[in-house]
C-alpha positions in Angstrom: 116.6 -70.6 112.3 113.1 -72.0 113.4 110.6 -73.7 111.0 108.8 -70.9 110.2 111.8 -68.8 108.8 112.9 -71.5 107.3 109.4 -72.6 105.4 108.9 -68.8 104.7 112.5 -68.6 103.2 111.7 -71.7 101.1 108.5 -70.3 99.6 109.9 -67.2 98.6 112.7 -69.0 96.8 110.0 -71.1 95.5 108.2 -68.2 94.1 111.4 -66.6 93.0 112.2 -69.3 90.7 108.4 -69.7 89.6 108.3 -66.2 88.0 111.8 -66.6 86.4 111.0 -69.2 84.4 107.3 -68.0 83.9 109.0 -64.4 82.4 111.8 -66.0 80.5 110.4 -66.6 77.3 108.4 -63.2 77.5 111.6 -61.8 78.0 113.2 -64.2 75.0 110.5 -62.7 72.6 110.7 -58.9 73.4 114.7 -59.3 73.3 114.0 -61.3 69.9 111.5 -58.4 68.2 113.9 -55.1 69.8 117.6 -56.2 68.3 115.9 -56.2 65.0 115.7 -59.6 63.4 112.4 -60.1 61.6 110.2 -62.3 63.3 110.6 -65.4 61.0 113.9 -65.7 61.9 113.8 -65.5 65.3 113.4 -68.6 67.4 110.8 -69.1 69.8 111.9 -69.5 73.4 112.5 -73.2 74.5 110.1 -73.8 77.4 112.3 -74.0 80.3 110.5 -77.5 81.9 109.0 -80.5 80.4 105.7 -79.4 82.4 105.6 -76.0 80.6 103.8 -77.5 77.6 100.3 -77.9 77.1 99.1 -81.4 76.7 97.3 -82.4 73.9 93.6 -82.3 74.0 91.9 -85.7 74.5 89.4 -86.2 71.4 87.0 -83.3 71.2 84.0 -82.5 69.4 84.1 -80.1 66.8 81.4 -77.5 67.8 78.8 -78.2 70.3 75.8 -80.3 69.0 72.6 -78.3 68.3 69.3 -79.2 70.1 68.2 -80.8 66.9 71.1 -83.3 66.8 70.7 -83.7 70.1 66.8 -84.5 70.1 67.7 -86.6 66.8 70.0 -88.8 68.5 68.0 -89.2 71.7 65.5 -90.6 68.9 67.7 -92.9 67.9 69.0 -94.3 71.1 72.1 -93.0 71.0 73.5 -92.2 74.6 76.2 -89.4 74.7 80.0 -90.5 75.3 82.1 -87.9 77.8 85.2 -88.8 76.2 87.6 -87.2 78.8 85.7 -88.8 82.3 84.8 -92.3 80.9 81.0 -92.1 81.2 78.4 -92.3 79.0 74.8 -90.6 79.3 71.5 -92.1 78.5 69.7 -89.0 79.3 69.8 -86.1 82.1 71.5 -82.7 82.3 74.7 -83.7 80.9 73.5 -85.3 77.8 74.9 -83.8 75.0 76.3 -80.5 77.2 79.5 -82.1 78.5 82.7 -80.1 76.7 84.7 -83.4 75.3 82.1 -86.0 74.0 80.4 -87.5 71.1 77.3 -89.8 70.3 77.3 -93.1 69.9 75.0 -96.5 70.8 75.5 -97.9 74.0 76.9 -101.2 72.8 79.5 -99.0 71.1 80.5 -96.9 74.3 80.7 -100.0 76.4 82.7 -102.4 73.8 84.9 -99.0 74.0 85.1 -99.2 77.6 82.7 -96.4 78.9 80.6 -96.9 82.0 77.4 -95.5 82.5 76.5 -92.7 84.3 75.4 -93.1 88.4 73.0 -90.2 88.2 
């Protein structure tokens, strides 16, 4: 067999295996919910790897802040944290926008080990 047979082969067994273990719990459930046991007692599928489970998210704020809070804590020289990059914001189009983050005084972000922005 030359390389290409060979590679192809490989990532169609690749694949293969990929949807296997991406169907297997749906298949689990619907098994689960047709024989007739009621759904408290069924188990939920095992995920089949280690990988297969979400990670837990890094700390998050709980809704995203308003203009106001963000315009008060500009006022107060409060620079905002991105908690899941490392950086802090003194001002700019990311302060206050970014998905993970939360305000806080500079000294406070770099005695916690945040870095200011480059841009």
């Amino acid at each position: 067999m030359n390389r290409s047979k060979r590679k192809l082969t490989l990532c169609v067994l690749a694949f293969c295996l990929m949807l296997t273990v991406a169907i297997s719990p749906a298949l689990a459930t619907a098994q689960a919910s047709s024989s007739g046991t009621d759904s408290a007692q069924a188990k939920p599928a095992a995920p089949a790897t280690p990988s297969a489970t979400p990670a837990a998210p890094k700390t998050t704020t709980k809704a995203a802040p308003s203009s106001s809070e963000i315009a008060a804590a500009k006022a107060s020289g409060k620079v905002w944290v991105n908690t899941e990059s490392g950086v802090y914001h003194k001002n700019g189009r990311w302060y206050g926008k970014t998905k993970n983050g939360k305000f806080m005084t500079e000294a406070e972000a770099k005695a916690a080990g945040y870095k200011e922005a480059q841009r």
